[in-house]
C-alpha positions as CSV (number, residue, x, y, z in Angstrom):
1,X,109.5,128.8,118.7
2,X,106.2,128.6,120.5
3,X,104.1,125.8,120.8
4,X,100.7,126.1,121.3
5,X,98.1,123.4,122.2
6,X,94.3,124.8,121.4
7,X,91.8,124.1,124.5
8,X,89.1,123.5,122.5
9,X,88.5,121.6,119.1
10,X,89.1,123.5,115.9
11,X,87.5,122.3,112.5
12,X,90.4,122.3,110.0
13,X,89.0,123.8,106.9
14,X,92.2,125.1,105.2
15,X,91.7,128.5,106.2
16,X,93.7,128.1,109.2
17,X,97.3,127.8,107.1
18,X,96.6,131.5,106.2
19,X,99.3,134.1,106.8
20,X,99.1,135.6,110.6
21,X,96.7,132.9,112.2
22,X,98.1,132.6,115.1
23,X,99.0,135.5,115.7
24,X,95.1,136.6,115.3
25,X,93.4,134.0,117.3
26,X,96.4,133.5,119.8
27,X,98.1,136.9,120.0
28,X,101.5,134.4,118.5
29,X,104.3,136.8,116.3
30,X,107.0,134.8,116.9
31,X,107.2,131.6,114.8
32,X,104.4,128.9,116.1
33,X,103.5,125.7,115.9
34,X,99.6,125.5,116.8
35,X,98.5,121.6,117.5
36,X,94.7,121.0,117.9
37,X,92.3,118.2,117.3
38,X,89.3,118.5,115.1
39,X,87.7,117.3,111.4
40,X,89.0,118.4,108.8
41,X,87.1,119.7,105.4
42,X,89.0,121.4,103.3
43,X,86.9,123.8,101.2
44,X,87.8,124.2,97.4
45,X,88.6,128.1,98.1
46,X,91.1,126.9,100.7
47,X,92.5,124.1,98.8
48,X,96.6,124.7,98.4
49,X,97.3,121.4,96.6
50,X,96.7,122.5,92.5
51,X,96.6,118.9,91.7
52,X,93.8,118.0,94.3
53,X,91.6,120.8,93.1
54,X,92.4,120.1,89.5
55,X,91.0,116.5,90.5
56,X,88.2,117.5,92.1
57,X,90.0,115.7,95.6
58,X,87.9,115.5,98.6
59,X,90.2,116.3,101.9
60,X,88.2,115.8,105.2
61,X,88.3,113.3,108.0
62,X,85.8,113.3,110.9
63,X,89.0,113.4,113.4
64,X,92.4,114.2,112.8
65,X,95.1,116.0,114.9
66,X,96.3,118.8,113.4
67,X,99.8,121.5,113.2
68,X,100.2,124.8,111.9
69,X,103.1,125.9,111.6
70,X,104.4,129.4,110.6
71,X,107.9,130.3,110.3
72,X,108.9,134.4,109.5
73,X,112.4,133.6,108.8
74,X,112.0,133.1,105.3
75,X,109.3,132.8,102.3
76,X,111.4,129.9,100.3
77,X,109.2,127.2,99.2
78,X,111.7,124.5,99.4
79,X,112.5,125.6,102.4
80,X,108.9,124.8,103.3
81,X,108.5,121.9,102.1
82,X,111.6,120.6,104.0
83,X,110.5,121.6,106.7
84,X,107.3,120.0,106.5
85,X,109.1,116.9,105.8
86,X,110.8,117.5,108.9
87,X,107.6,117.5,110.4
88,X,106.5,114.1,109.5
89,X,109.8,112.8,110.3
90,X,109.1,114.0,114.0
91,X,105.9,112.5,113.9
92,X,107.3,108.8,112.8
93,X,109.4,109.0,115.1
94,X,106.9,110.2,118.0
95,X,104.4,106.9,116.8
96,X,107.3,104.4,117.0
97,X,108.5,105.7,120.1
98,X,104.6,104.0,120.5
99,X,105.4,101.0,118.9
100,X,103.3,102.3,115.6
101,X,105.6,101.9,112.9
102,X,104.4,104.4,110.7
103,X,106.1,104.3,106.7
104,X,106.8,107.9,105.2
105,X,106.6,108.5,101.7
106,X,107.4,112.8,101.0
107,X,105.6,113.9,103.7
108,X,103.0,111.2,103.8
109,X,103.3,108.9,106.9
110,X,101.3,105.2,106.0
111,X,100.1,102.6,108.6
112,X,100.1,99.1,107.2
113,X,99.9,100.5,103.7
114,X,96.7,102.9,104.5
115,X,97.6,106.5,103.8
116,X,97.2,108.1,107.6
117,X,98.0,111.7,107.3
118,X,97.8,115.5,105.1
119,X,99.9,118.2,104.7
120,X,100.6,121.4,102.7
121,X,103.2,123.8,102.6
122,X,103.4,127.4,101.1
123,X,105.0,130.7,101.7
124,X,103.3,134.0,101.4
125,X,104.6,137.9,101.7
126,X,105.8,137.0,105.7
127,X,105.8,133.7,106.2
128,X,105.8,129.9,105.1
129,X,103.3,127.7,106.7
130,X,103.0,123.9,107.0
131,X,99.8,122.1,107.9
132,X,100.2,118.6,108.8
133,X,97.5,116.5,110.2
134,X,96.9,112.8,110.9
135,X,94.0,111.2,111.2
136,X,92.8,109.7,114.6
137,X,89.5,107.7,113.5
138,X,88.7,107.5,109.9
139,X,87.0,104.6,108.2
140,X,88.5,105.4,104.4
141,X,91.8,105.9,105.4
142,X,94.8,105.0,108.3
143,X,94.1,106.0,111.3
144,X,95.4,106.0,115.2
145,X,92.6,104.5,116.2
146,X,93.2,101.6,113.8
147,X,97.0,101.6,114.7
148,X,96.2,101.1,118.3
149,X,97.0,104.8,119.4
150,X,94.9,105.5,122.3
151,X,96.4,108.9,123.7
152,X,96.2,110.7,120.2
153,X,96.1,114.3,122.5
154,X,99.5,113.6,124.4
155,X,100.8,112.4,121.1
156,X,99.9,115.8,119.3
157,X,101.3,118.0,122.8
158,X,104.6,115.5,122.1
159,X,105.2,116.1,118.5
160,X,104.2,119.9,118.3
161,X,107.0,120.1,121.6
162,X,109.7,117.9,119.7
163,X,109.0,120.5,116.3
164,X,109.8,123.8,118.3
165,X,112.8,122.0,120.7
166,X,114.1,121.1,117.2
167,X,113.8,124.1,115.4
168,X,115.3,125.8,118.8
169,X,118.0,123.9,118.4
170,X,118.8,124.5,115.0
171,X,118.9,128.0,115.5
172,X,121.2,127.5,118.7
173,X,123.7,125.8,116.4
174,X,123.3,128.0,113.4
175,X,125.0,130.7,116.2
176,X,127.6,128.9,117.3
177,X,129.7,127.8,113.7
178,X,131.8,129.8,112.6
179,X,131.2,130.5,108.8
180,X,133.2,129.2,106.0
181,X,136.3,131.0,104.8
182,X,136.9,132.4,108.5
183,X,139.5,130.1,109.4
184,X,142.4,131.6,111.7
C-alpha cells in the first residue's frame, strides 16, 4: 500500500473521497492512503453521510488532518466501514502513544468528551474509500491543539505509515495460511 503525505495544504471538501483521486492528482493505482492537512467544508453535493444531509449537518473545521484512503480489492461496504474503524483505531493508538487518551465510539475518536474527528466510508464500481480526519484547532469541537498535540504533521506522516504497514501485513499473512479443509 502506498502512503502518501501531500506537500502542500489541501481543502477537504468531500470531493476528494471520489473514486480514482489519487491516482489523478498523484499518478497512485495501487491502493493509497493520502494524508494531508487542510480545512475541511464539506459541500452538500459531496456530502456521503444521508443522515447529515437529511439534517441539514454542517461539516467543516478551519484545520484538520486528513486520510484518503482507497482500497481496489473489494467494493463491500462493511468491508469499508471496518476498515475505517481500523483506521481510528490506529489513530488512538498513535495519540496515546502521545499521552492523548483519545475515547472511540464507531469510528469517532473523543478528547475529554469533545467529539475530535470525521469520517466516511463507501465503495463505488472500483473501489471503497475511507476519509478520516481529525481536527487540529477548532473552537466547536475537540481538537489537538486543545489536547496538547503540538506536532499534528508527524502525527498524520505516523498514522497514514502505521495504516499501509498494517494493511501490508495483513496481506502478507493472508499468503501464508493454508485454507480451511486442506489439512494433510
Amino acid at each position: 500500500m502506498k502512503c502518501i503525505i501531500a506537500d502542500r495544504p489541501i481543502e477537504y471538501d468531500g470531493s476528494q473521497i471520489s473514486s480514482l483521486w489519487a491516482y489523478t492528482v498523484y499518478k497512485a493505482q495501487e491502493d493509497s492512503i493520502v494524508c494531508f492537512r487542510g480545512p475541511c467544508d464539506v459541500t452538500p453535493g459531496h456530502m456521503i453521510d444521508l443522515e447529515d444531509k437529511l439534517n441539514d449537518e454542517k461539516i467543516s473545521s478551519p484545520d484538520m488532518i486528513h486520510f484518503i484512503v482507497e482500497h481496489f480489492d473489494s467494493t463491500s461496504i462493511a468491508l469499508a466501514y471496518t476498515r475505517q474503524r481500523l483506521l481510528s483505531c490506529i489513530a488512538g493508538e498513535a495519540l496515546r502513544d502521545r499521552k492523548v487518551f483519545a475515547t472511540r465510539s464507531g469510528d469517532d475518536l473523543y478528547f475529554g468528551g469533545e467529539k475530535a474527528s470525521i469520517s466516511i466510508a463507501s465503495a463505488s464500481a472500483v473501489s471503497m474509500k475511507i476519509h478520516f480526519g481529525i481536527n487540529v484547532r477548532c473552537e466547536e469541537w475537540g481538537s489537538l491543539e486543545k489536547a496538547g498535540v503540538t506536532d499534528p504533521e508527524e502525527l498524520m506522516a505516523e498514522i497514514g505509515s502505521r495504516y499501509a504497514a498494517e494493511h501490508d501485513d495483513i496481506q502478507r499473512d493472508m499468503r501464508k495460511s493454508r485454507p480451511l479443509g486442506a489439512f494433510s
